[in-house]
N, CA, C and O atoms as CSV, one atom per row, in Angstrom:
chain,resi,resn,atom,element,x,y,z
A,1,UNK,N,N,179.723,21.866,93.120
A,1,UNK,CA,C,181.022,21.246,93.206
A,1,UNK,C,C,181.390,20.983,94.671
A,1,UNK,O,O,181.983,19.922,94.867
A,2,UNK,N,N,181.107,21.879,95.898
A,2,UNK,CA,C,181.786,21.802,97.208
A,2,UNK,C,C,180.673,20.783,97.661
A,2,UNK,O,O,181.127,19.940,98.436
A,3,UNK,N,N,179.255,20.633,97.363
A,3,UNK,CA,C,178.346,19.869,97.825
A,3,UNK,C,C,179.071,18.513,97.627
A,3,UNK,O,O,179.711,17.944,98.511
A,4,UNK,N,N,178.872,18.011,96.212
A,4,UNK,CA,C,179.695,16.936,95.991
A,4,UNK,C,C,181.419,16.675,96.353
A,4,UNK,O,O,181.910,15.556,96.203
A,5,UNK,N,N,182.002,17.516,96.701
A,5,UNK,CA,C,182.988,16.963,97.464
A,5,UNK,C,C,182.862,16.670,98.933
A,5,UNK,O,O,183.639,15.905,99.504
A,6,UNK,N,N,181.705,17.393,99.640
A,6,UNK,CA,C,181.337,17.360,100.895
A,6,UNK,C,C,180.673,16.053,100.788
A,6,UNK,O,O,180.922,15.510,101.865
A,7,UNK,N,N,179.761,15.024,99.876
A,7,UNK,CA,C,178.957,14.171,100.035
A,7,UNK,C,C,180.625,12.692,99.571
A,7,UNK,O,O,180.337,11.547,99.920
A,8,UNK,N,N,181.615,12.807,99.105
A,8,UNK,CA,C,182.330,11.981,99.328
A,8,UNK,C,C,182.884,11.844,100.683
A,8,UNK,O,O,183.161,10.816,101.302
A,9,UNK,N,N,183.010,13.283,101.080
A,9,UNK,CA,C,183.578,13.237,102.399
A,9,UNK,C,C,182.402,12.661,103.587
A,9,UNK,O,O,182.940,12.598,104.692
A,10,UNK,N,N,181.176,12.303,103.608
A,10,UNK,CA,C,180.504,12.298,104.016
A,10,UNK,C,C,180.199,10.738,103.961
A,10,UNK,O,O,179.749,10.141,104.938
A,11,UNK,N,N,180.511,10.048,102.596
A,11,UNK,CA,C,180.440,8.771,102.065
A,11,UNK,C,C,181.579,7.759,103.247
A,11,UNK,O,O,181.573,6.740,103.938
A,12,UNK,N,N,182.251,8.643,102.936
A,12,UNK,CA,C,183.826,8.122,103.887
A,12,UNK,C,C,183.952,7.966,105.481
A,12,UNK,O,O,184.687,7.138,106.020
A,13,UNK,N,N,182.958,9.072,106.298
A,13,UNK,CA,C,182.882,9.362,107.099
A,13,UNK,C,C,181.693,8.710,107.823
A,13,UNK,O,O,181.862,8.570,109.035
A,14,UNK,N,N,180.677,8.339,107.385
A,14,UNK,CA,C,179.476,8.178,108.205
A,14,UNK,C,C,179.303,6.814,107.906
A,14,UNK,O,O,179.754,6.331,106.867
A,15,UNK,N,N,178.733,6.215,108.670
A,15,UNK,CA,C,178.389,4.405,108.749
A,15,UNK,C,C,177.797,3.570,107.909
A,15,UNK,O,O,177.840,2.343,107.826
A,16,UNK,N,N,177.133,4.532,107.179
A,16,UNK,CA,C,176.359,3.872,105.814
A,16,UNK,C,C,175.987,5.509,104.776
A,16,UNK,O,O,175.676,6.612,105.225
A,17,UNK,N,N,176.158,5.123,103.433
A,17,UNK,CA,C,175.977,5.825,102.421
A,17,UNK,C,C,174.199,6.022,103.031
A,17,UNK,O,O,174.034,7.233,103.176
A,18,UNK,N,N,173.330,5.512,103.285
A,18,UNK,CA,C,172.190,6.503,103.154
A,18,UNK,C,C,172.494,7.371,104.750
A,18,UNK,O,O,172.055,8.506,104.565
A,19,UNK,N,N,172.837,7.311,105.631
A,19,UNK,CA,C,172.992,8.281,106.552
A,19,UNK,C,C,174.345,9.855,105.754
A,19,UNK,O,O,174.440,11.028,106.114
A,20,UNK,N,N,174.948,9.256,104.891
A,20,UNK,CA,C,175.499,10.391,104.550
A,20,UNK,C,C,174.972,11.294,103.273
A,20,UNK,O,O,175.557,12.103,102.553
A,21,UNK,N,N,173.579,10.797,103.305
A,21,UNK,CA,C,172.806,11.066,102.070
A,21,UNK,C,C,171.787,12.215,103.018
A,21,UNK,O,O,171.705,13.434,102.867
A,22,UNK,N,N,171.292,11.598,103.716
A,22,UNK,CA,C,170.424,12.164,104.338
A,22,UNK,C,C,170.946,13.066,105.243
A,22,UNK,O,O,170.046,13.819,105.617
A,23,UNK,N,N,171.861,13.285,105.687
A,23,UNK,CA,C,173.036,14.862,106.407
A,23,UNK,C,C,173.334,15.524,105.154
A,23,UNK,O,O,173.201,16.745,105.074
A,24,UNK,N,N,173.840,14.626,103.874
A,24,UNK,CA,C,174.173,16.227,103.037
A,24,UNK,C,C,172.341,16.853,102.504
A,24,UNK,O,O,172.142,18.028,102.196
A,25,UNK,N,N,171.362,15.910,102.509
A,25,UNK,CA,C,169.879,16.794,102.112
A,25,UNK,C,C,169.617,17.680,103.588
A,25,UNK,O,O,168.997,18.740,103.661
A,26,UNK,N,N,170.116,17.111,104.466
A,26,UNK,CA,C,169.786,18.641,105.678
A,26,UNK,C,C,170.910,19.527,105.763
A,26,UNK,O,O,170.615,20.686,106.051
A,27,UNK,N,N,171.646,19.374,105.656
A,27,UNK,CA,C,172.643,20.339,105.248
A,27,UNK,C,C,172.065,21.448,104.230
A,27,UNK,O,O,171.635,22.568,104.507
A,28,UNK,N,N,172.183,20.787,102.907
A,28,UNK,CA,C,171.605,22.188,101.754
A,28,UNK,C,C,170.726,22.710,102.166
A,28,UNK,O,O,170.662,23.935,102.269
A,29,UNK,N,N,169.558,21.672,102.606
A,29,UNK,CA,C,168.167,22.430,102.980
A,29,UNK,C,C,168.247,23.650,104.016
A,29,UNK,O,O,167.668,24.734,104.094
A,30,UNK,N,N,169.483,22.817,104.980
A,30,UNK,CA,C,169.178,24.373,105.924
A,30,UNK,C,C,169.959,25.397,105.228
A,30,UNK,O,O,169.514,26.538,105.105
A,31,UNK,N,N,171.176,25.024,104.734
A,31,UNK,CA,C,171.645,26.347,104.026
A,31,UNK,C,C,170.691,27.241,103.000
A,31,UNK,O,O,170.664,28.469,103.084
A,32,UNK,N,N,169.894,26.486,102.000
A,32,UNK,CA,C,168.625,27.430,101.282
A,32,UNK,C,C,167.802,27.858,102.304
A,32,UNK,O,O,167.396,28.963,101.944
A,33,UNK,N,N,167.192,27.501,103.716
A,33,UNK,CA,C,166.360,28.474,103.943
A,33,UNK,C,C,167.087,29.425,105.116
A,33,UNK,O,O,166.618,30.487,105.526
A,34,UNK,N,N,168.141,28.906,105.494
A,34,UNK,CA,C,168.764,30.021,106.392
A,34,UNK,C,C,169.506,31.228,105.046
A,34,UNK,O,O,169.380,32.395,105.418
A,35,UNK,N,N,170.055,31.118,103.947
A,35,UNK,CA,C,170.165,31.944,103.017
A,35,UNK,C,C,169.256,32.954,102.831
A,35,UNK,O,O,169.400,34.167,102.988
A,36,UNK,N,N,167.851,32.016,102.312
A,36,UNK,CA,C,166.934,33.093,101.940
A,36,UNK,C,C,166.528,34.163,103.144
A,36,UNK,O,O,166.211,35.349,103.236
A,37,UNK,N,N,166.685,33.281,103.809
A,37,UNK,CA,C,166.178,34.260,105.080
A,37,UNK,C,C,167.130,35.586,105.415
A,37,UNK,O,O,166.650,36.700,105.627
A,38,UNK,N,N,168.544,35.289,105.427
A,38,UNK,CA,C,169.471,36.545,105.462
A,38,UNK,C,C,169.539,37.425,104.058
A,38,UNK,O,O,169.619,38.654,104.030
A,39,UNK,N,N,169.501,36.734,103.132
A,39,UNK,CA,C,169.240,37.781,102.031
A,39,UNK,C,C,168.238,38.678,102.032
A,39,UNK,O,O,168.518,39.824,101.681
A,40,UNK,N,N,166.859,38.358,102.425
A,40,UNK,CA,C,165.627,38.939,102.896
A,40,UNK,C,C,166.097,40.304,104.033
A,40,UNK,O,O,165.940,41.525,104.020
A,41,UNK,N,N,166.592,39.542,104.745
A,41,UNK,CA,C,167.313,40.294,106.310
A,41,UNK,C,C,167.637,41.683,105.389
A,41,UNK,O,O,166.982,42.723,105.322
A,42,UNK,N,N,169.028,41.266,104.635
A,42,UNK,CA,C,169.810,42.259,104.141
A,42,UNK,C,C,169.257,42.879,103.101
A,42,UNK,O,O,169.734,43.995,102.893
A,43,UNK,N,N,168.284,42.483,102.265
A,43,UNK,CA,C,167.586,43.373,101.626
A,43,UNK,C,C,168.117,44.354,100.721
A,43,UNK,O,O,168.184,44.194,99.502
A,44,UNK,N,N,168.656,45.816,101.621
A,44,UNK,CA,C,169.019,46.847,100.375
A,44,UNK,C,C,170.177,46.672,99.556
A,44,UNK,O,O,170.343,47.409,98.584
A,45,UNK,N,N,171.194,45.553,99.918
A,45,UNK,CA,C,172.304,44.972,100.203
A,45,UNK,C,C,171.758,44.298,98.107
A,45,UNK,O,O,172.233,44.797,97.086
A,46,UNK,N,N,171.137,43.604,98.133
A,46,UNK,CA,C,170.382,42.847,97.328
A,46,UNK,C,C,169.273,42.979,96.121
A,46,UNK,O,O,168.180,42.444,96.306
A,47,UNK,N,N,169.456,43.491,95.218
A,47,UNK,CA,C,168.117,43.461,94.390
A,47,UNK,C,C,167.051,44.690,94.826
A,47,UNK,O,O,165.855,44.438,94.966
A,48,UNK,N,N,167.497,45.802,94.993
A,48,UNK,CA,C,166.971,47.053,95.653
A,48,UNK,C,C,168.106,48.169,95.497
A,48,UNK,O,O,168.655,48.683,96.472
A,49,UNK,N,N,168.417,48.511,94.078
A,49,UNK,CA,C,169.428,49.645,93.690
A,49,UNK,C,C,168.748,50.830,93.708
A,49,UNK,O,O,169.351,51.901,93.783
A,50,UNK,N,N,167.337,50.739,93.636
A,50,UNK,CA,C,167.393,52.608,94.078
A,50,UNK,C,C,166.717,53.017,95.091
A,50,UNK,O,O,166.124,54.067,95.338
A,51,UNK,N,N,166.888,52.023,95.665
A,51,UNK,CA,C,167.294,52.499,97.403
A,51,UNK,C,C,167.905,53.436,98.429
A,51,UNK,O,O,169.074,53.051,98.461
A,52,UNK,N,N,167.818,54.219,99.096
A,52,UNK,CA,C,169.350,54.574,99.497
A,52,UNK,C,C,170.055,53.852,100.433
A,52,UNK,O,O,169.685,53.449,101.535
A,53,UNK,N,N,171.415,53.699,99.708
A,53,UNK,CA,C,172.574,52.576,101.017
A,53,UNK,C,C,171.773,52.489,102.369
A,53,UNK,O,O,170.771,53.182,102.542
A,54,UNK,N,N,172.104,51.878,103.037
A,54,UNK,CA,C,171.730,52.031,104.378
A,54,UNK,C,C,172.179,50.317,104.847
A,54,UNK,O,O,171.906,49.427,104.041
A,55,UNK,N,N,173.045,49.866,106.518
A,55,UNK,CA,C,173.309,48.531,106.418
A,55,UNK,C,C,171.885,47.603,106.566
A,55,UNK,O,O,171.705,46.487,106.080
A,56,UNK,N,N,170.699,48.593,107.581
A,56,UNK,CA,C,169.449,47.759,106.920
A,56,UNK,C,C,168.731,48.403,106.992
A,56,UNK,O,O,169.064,49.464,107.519
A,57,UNK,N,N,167.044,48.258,106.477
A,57,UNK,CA,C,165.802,49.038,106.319
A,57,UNK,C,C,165.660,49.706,107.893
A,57,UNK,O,O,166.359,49.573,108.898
A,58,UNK,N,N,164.827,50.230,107.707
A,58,UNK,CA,C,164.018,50.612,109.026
A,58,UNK,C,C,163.188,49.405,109.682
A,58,UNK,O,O,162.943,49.521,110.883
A,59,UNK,N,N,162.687,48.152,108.955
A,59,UNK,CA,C,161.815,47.268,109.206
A,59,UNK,C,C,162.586,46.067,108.927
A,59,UNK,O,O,161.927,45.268,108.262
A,60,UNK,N,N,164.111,45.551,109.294
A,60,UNK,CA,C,164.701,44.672,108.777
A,60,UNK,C,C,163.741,43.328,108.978
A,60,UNK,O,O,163.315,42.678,108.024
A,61,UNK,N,N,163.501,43.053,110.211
A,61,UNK,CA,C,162.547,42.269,110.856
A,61,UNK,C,C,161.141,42.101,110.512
A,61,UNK,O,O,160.266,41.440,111.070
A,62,UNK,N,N,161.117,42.697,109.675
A,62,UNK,CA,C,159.458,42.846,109.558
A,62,UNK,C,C,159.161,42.005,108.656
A,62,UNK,O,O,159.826,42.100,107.625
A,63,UNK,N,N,158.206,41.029,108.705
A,63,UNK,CA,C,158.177,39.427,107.949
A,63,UNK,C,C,159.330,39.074,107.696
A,63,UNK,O,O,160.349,39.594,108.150
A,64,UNK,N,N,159.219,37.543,106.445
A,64,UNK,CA,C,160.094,37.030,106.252
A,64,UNK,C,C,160.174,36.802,104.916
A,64,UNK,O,O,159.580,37.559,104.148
A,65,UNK,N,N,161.002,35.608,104.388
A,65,UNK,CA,C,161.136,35.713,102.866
A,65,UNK,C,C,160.068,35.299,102.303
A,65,UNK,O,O,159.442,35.772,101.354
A,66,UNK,N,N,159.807,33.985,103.214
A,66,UNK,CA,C,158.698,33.632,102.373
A,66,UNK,C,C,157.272,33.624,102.966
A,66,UNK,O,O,156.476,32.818,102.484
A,67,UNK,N,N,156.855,34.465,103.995
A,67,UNK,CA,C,155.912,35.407,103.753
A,67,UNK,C,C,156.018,36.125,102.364
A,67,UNK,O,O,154.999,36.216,101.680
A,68,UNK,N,N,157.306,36.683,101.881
A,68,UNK,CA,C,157.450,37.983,100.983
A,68,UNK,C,C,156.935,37.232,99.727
A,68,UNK,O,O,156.533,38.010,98.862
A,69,UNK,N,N,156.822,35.565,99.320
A,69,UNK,CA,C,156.547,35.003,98.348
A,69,UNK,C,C,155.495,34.585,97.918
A,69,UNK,O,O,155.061,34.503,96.769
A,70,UNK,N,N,154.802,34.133,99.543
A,70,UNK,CA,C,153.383,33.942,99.285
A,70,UNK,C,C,152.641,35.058,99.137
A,70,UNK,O,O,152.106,35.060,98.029
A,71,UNK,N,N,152.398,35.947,99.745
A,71,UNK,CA,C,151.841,37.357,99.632
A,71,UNK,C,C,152.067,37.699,97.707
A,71,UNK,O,O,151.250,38.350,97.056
A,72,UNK,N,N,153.289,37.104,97.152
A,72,UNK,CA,C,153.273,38.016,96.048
A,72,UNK,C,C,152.765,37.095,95.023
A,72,UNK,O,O,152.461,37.418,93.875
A,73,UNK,N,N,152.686,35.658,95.652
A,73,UNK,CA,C,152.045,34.625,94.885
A,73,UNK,C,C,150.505,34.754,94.742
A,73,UNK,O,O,149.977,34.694,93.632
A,74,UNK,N,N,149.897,34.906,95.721
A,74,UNK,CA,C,148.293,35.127,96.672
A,74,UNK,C,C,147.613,36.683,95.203
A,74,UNK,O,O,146.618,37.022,94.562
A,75,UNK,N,N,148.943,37.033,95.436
A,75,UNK,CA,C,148.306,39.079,94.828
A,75,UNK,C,C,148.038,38.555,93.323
A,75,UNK,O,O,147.133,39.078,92.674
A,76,UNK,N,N,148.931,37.384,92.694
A,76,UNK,CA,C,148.888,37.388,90.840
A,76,UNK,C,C,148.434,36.493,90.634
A,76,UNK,O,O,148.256,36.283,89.434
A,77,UNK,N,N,147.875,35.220,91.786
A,77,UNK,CA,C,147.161,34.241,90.957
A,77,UNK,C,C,146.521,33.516,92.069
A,77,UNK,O,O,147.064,33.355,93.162
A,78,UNK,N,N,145.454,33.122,91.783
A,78,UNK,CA,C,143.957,32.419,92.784
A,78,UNK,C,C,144.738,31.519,94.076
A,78,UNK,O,O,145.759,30.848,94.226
A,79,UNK,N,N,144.397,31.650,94.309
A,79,UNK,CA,C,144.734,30.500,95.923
A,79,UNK,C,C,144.750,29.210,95.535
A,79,UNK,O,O,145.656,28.467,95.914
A,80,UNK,N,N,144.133,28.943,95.038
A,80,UNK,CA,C,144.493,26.960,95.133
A,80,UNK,C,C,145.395,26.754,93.605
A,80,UNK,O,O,145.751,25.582,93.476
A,81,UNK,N,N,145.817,27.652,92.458
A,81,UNK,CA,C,146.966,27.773,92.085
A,81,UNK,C,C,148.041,27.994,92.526
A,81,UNK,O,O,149.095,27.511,92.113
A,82,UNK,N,N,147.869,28.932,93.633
A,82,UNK,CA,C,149.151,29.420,94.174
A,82,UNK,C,C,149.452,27.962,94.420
A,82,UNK,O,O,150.329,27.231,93.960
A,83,UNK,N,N,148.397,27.732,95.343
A,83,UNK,CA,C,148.846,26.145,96.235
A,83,UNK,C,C,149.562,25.283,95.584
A,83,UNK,O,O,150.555,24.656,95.953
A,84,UNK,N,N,148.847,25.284,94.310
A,84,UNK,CA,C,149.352,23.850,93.592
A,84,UNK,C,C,150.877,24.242,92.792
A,84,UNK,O,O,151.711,23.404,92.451
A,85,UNK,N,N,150.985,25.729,92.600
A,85,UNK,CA,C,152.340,25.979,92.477
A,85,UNK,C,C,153.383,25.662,93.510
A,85,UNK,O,O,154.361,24.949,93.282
A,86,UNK,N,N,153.181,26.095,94.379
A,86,UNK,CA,C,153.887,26.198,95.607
A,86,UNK,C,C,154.604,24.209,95.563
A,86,UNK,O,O,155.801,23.923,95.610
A,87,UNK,N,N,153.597,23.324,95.481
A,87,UNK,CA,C,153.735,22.701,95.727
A,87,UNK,C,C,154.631,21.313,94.778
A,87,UNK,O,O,155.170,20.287,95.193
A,88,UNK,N,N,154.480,21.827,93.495
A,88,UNK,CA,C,154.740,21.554,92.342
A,88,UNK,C,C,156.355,22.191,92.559
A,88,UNK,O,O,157.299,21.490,92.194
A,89,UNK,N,N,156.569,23.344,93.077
A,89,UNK,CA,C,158.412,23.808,92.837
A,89,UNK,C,C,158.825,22.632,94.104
A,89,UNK,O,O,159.610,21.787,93.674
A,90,UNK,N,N,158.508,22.474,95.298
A,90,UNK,CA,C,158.773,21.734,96.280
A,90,UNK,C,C,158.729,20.745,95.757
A,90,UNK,O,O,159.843,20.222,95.759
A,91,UNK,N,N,157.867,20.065,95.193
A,91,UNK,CA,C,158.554,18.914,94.455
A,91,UNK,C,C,159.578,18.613,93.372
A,91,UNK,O,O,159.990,17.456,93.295
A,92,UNK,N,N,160.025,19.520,92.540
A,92,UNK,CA,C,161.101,19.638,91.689
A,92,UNK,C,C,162.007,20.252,92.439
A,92,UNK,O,O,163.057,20.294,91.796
A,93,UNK,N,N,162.152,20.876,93.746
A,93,UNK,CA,C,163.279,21.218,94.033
A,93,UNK,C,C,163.704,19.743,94.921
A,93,UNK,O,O,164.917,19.673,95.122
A,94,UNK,N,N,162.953,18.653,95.436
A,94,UNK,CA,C,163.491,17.705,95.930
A,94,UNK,C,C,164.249,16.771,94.996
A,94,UNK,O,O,165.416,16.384,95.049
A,95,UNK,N,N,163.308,16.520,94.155
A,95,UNK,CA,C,163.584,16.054,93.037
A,95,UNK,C,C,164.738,16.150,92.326
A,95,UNK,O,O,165.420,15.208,91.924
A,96,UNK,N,N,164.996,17.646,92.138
A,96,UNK,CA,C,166.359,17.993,91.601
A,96,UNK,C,C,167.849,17.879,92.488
A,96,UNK,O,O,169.009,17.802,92.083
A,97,UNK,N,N,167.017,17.917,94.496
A,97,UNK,CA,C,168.449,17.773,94.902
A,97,UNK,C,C,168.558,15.761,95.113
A,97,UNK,O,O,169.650,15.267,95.390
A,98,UNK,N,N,167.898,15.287,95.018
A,98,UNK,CA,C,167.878,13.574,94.496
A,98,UNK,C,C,168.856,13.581,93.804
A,98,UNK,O,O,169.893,13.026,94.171
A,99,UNK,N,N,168.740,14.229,92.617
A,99,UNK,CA,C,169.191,13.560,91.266
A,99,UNK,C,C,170.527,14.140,91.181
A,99,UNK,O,O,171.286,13.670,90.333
A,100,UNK,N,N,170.920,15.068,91.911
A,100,UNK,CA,C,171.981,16.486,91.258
A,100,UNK,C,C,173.241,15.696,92.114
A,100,UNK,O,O,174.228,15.268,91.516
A,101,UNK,N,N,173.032,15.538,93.904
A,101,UNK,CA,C,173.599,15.419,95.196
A,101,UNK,C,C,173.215,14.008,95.570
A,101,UNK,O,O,174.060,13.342,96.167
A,102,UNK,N,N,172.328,13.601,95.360
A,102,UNK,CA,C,172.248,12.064,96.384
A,102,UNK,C,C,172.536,10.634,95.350
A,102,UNK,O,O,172.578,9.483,95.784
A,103,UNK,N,N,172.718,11.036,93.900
A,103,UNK,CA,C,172.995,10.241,92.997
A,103,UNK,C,C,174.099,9.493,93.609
A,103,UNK,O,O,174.704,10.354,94.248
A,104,UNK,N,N,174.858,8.078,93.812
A,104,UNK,CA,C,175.985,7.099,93.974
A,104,UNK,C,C,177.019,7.871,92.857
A,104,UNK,O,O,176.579,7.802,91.710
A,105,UNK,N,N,177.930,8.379,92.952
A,105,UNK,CA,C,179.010,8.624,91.894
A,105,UNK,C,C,179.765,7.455,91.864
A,105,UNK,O,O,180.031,6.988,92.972
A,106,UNK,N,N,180.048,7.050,91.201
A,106,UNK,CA,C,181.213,5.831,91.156
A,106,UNK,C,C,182.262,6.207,92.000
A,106,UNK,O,O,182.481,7.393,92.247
A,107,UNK,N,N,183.202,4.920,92.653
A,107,UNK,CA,C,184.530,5.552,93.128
A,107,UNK,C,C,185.650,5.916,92.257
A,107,UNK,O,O,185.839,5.492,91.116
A,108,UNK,N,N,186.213,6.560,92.766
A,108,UNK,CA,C,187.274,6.669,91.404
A,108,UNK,C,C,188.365,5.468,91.259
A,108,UNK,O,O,188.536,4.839,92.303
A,109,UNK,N,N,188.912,5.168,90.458
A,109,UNK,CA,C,189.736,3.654,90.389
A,109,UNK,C,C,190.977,4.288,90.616
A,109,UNK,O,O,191.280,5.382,90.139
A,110,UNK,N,N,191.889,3.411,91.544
A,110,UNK,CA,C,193.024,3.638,91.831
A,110,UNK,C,C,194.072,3.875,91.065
A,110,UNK,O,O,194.388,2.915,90.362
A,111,UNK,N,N,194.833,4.992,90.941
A,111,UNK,CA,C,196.206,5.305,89.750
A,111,UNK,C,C,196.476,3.452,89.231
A,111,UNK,O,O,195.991,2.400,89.649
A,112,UNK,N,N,197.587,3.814,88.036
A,112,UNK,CA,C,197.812,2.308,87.888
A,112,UNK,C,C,199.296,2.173,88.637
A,112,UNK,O,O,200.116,3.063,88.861
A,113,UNK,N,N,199.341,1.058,88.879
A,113,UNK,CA,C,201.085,0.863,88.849
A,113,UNK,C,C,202.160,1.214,88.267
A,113,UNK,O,O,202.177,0.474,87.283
A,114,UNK,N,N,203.578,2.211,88.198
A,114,UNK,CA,C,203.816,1.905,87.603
A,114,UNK,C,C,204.609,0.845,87.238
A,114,UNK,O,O,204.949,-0.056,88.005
A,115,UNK,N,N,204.949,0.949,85.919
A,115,UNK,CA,C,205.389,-0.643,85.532
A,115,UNK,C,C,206.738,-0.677,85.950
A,115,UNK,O,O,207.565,0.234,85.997
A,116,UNK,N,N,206.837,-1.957,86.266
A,116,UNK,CA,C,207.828,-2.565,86.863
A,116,UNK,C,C,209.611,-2.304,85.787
A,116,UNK,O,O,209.296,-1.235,85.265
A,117,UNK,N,N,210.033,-2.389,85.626
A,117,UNK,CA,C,211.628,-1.862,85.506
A,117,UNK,C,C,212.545,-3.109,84.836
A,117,UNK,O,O,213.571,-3.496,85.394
A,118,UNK,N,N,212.023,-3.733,83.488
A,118,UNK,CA,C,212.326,-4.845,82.930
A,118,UNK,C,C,213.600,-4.693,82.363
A,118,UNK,O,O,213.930,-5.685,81.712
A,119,UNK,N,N,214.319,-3.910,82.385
A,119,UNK,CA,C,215.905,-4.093,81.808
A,119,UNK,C,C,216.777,-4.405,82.778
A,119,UNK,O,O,216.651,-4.083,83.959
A,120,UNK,N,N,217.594,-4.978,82.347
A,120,UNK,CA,C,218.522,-5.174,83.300
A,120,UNK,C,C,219.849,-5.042,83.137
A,120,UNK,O,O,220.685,-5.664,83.791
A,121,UNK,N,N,220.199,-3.846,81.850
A,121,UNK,CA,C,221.470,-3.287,82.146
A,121,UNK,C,C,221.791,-2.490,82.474
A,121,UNK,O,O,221.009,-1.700,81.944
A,122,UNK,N,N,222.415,-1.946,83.014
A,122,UNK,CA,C,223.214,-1.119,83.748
A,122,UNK,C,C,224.197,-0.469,83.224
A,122,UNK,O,O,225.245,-1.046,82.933
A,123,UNK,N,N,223.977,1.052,82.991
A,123,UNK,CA,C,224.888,2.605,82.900
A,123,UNK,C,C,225.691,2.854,83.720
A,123,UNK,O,O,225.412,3.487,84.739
A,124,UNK,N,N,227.065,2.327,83.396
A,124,UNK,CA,C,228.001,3.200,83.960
A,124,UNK,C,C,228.912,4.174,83.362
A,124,UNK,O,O,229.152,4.041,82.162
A,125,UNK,N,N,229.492,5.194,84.049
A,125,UNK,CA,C,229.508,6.393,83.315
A,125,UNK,C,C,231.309,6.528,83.495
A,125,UNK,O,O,231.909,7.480,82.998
């Protein structure tokens, strides 16, 4: 929802609809990999409940996310699957932000008028 209000605002703002197409696809993009990357960061914070609290590991720094994906891709299935997986989500995730975010929405049509005030008698009290 905020994407698509950001890509009208963006429609409005920039010199041509494909330059405001192509700022909101670097936009998300950096927000998904600067995300993954701090979620990774934060770790115990995340998907690691029996953990103990702590604000980060001992190794916060130590690789990254997606090191953490390929490594776990590499361990459950052959290498040139992995590959062709890997490469197959990268294409449906472009794909999907095409179709989801860079689609033309129609403009919206202006309220109507209202109508004009055809009587012409007059209440006095």
């Amino acid at each position: 929802m905020a994407h698509r209000h950001l890509f009208r605002l963006l429609r409005t703002l920039a010199p041509s609809e494909k330059i405001a197409r192509r700022t909101l696809l670097a936009w998300v993009t950096g927000n998904a990999f600067l995300g993954a990357q701090l979620s990774w960061i934060l770790r115990p914070f995340f998907g690691s409940p029996s953990l103990e609290v702590a604000f980060l590991r001992e190794d916060p720094m130590q690789g990254t996310f997606y090191e953490a994906v390929w490594n776990s891709l590499t361990r459950i299935l052959p290498l040139p699957l992995a590959l062709f997986l890997l490469l197959l989500g990268g294409l449906f995730g472009v794909a999907l932000l095409r179709r989801s975010f860079l689609t033309p929405t129609p403009p919206s049509s202006p309220a109507p008028a209202p109508a004009p005030n055809t009587s012409n008698t007059t209440h006095h009290a």
